[in-house]
N, C-alpha and C positions, 0 to 999 in steps of 0.2 A: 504493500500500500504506500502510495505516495504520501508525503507528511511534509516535503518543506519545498521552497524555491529552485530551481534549479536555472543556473546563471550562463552555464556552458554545458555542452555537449560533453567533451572529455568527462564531467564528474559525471553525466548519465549514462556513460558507456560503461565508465567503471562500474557504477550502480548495478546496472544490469547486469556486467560478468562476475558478479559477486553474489547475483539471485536475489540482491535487497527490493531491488522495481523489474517492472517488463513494462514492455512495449503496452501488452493490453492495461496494465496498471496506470501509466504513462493517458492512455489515449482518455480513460474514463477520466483523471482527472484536471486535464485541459475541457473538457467537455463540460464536468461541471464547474470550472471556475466560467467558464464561457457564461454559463446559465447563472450564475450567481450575480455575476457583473453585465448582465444585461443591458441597463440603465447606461451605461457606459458610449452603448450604440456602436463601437469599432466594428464590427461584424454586420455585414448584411447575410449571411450566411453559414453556419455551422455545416459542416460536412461530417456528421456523426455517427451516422450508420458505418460512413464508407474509412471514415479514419479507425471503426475500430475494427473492419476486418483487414485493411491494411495493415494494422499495429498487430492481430497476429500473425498473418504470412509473416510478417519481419521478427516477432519472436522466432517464428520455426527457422529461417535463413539464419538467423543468430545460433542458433543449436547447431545448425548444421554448418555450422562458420563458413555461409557463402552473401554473408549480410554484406551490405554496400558500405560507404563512409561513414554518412548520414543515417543511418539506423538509429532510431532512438530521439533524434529530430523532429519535433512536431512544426510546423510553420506554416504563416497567413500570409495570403499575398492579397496584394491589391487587388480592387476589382475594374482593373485596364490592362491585368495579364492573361492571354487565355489561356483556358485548361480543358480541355476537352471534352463536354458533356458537361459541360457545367456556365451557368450562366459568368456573363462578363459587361457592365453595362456602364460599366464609365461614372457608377453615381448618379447616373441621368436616368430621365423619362423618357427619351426620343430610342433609346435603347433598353429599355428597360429586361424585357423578356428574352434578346437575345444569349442562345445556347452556344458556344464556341465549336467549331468545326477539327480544330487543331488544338495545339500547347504550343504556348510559346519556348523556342528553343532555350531558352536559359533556365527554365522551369523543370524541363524535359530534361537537362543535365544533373539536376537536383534529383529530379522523381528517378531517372536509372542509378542511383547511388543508395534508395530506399529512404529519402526522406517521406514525411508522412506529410499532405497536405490538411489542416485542420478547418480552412472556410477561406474566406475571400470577403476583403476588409471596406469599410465602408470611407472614404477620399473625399475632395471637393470633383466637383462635376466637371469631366474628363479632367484631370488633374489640374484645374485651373483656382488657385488660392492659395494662400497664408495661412488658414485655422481651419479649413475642416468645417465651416458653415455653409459653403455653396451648393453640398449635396442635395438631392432631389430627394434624400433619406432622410433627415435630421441631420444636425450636426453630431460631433464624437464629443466627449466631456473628456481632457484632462483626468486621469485617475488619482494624480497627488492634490487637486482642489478642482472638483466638480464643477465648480463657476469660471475654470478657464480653458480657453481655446487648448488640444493639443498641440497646434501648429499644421501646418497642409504643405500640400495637399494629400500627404500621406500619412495624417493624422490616426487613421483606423490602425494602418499597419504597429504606426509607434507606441499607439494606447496597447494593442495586443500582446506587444512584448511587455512592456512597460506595469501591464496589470496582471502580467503572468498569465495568460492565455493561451502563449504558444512559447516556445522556445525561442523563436528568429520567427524575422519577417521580410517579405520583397517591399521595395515601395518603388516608385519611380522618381528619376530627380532631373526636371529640366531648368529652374531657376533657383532650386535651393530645397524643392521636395520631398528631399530623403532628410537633409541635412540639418533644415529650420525644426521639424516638426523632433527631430534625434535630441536637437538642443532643448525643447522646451520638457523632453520626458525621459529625460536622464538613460539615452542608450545612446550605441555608436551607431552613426549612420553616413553611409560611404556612396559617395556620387565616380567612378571609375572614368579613366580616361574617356573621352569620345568614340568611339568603334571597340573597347574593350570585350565589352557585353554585348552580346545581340540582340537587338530590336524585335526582330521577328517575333508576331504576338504580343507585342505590347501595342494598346490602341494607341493612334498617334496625336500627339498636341503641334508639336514645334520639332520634325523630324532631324534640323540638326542642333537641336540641344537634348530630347530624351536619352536617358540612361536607367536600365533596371539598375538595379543596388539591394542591397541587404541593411536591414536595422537587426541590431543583437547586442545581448545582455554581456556578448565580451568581445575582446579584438580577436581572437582567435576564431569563433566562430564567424565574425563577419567574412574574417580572413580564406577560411575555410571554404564560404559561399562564394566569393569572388573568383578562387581559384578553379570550383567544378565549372563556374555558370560563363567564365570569360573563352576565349578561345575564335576563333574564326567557324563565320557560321555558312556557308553557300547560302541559303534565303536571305541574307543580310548584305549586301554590295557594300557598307559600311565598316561591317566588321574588319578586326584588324588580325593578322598574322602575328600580329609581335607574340612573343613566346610566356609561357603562363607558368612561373615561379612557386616554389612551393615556400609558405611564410612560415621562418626560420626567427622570432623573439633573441636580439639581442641588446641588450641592460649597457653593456659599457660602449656601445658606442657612440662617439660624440658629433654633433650636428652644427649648421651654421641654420640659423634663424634670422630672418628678416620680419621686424614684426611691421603694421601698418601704422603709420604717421597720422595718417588721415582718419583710421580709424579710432587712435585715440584722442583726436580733437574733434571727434563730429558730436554736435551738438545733441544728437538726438540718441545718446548712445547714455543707457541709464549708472546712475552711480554704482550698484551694486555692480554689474556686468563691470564698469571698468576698472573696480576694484577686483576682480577675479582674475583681468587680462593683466592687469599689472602684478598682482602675484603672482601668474606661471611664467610671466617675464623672468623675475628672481627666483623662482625656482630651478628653472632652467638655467639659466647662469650659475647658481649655488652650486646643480648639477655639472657644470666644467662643459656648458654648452656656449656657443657664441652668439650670441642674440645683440643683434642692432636694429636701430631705426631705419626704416626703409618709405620714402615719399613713392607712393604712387597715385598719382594729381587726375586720377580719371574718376574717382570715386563718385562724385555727382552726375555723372555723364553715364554712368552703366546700366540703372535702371531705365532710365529712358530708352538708352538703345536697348537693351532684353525686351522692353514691353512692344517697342518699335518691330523687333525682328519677329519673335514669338508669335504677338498677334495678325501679322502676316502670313504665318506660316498657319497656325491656328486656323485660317480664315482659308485657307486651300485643302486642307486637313477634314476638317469636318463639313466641307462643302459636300461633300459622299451623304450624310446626313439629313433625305431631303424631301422622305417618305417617299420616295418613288423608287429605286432599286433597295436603299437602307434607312432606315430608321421607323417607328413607331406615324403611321399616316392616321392623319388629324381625319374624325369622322365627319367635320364640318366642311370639308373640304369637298367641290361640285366640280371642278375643271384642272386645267397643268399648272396657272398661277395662284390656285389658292390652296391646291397642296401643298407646292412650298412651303408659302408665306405661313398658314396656317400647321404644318405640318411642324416647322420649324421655331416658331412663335410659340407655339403650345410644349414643345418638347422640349427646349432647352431654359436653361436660367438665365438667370438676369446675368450674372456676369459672364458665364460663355457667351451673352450677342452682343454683349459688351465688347467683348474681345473679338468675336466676330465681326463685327463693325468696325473697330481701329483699324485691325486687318484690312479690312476691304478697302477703308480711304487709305491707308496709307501705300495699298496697292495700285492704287486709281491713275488714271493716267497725267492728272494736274497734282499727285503729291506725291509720286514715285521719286524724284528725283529731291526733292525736298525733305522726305522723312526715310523712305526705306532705304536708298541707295547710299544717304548720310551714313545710316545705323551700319551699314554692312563698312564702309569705310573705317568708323570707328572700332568697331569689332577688332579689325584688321588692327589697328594702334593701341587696343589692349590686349590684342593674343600678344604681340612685339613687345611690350613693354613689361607685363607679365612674365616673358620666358628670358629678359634680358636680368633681371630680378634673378629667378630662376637659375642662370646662369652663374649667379655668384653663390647663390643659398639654397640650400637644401631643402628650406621651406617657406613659404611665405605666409606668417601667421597672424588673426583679429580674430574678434569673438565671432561667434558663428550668426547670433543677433543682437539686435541692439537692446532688447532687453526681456526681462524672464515672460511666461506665456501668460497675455494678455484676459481682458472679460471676453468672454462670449457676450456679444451684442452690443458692446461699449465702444467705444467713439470710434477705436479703427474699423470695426466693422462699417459703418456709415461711412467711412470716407475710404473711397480707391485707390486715391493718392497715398493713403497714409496708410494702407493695408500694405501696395505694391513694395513703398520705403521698408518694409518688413523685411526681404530678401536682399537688404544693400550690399552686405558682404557678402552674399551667398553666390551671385550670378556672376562673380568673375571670373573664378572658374569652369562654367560652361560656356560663360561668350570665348572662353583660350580654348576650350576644349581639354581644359588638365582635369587630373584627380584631384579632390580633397573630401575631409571627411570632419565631422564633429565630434568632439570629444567629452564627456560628461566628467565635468569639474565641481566642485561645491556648491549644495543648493544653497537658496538668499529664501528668508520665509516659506521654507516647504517647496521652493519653485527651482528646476533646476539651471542649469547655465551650462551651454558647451562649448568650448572653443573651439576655433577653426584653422584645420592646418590642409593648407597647399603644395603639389609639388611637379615636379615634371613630369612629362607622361609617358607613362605605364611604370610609374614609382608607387603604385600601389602598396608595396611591399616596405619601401620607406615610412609612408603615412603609418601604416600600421604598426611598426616597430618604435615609432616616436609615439604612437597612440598609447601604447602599450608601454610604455616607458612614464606617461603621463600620468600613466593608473594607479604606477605606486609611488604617486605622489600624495602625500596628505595634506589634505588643504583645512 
């Protein structure tokens, strides 16, 4: 019988080779923390029946020691990864009932290792948000204070680990996805270089900034997940060949840190949070690391171009969307133009035509050259400025946000502006296309804080070994 938390896979494997837990022991008690924390809302769906005849095949493979890595693994993914047989609907209403025809490839590298899928998590709609209120479900509630946002758009996934639901989770990260919502619920959550991970099956927002990612209760399991799930995929023209590292924790090695200038004079960056960032500053140092100030002057300029670019691509993206070959078609609708209009008016939310809308003007032919073709220029001068950074430091570090996880329904939700300001740090490295990941530092009132560390890409394996080097640090 299960009896307490379990933070990593390693202690559950030993568990089980010692006869203390099983798999089927394992499956029941994700199942009923599931049902206990309801209210919670992460989950649009428990996968119950099927996690627990899964959970005994993989006791019998464990007897008969032909179990995979992930044995013993329970894990929620998103619901914008498909799985086969099982719904995937982005959060939304315009999709609501769709049944997945495939897996997505990175899933499918998990499930041949005998992870156990436990449900599919409830997001903002098609991963478009900061806190996990856009869903067409409800929103997720924060499990460390019920009255605050998890953070989004993969909010479900982070409350899941986070409330002990599942062991690991998939979440998606195109401006800060995996990363924001990791910082606000005290797990690690890891955005992979650009082509790392395969897209294939993941619904798309912004196809050159999506990245599947892993959230987990340690660097080792994130580690673990990135290493089955990365790899060159054929369905994927994206993916990348570069070669996939098996992560090897090493404690005395020392690093050059570059932290952000800018990030510690931004105005909007809370006291507790830069009391955190300046402590792992000295920490690090204390630790015989090199840590300097590093100006990088685009800081005010990157949100706009992400929201510039994103909502562009957003807006060609779910143009598929239109009730007439895909999505949920409006019963009001009499002809070809009011399918649409009504097909798509009715099915999505306020801030998917939101962002649908930017998209399209800033696609249009009197503001192409004035806002998107800017955005892509810029892009261009903080991939360059970033990897020149990069160049000298082994990291590029700031707090992952600018401050611990907000009200549900309180001022930034009403304002766009002030919601978007949410991913300031986070979307640098997607507009370079580098890895980084957040790191869970000491909470401030019950609330947690993560920092945020950067690096070149396909240095996955560095993040993680300074992640993990961060851990045992006591703050």
């Amino acid at each position: 019988m299960v009896s307490k938390k379990y933070n990593s896979l390693a202690h559950i494997q030993s568990d089980i080779q010692k006869g203390v837990i099983s798999c089927t022991e394992l499956a029941e008690y994700y199942i009923g923390k599931g049902k206990e924390n309801e209210h919670l809302n992460a989950f649009l769906e428990v996968f119950s029946d099927e996690a627990r005849e899964k959970a005994s095949i993989i006791d019998t493979k464990i007897k008969n020691g032909t179990a995979g890595r992930l044995a013993g693994m329970f894990l929620a993914i998103k619901d914008n990864i498909c799985y086969t047989g099982h719904k995937v609907s982005g959060s939304s209403k315009i999709i609501e009932n769709y049944e997945a025809v495939y897996t997505a490839t990175a899933l499918q590298r998990l499930l041949d290792e005998d992870v156990i899928v436990i449900g599919r998590c409830n997001c903002d709609e098609f991963a478009m948000g900061a806190s996990n209120e856009n869903s067409a479900f409800g929103h997720v509630k924060n499990a460390a204070d019920e009255s605050k946002v998890p953070g989004g758009s993969s909010g479900g996934s982070a409350v899941a680990v986070q409330a002990d639901l599942c062991l690991a989770a998939l979440g998606s990260d195109t401006g800060g996805s995996i990363r924001q919502p990791a910082s606000f619920t005290g797990t690690y959550g890891m955005k992979t270089t650009y082509g790392r991970i395969s897209r294939n099956g993941l619904l798309a927002y912004a196809s050159s900034f999506d990245q599947i990612g892993p959230l987990a209760g340690s660097v080792e399991d994130a580690a673990l997940l990135v290493e089955i799930m990365a790899g060159k995929d054929e369905n994927d023209a994206t993916s990348s060949n570069e070669v996939v590292q098996e992560f090897t924790a090493d404690s005395t090695k020392k690093y050059k840190v570059a932290y952000s200038k800018e990030a510690m004079e931004s105005e909007g960056l809370a006291d507790d949070v830069k009391a955190r960032y300046l402590e792992l500053i000295d920490k690090l140092r204390a630790d015989g690391h090199t840590v300097e100030e590093q100006s990088f002057p685009y800081l005010d300029y990157m949100v706009p171009c992400y929201y510039v670019l994103t909502t562009a691509e957003a807006s060609s993206n779910l143009s598929r969307y239109s009730g007439m070959l895909y999505g949920t078609r409006s019963s009001n609708a009499h002809d070809i133009e009011s399918t649409f209009k009504k097909s798509r008016s009715e099915g999505f939310g306020e801030e998917v035509k939101r962002r649908i809308m930017a998209g399209t003007f800033v696609l249009s032919a009197d503001s192409y050259d004035a806002y998107y073709s800017k955005a892509q220029k810029v892009r261009r001068v903080i991939k360059e400025e970033s990897d020149k950074i990069l160049a000298e430091y082994d990291f590029f570090l700031s707090p992952t946000t600018p401050s611990t996880a907000f009200e549900i329904g309180g001022d930034k939700s009403k304002d766009p502006i002030q919601m978007y300001l949410a991913d300031i740090f986070t979307v640098q490295a997607p507009l370079a296309g580098l890895p980084a990941i957040s790191v869970p530092t000491k909470e401030s009132n019950g609330l947690s804080i993560g920092m945020h560390f950067m690096a070149k890409a396909f240095e996955e394996n560095k993040l993680f070994n300074i992640s993990k080097i961060v851990s045992n640090y006591a703050f």
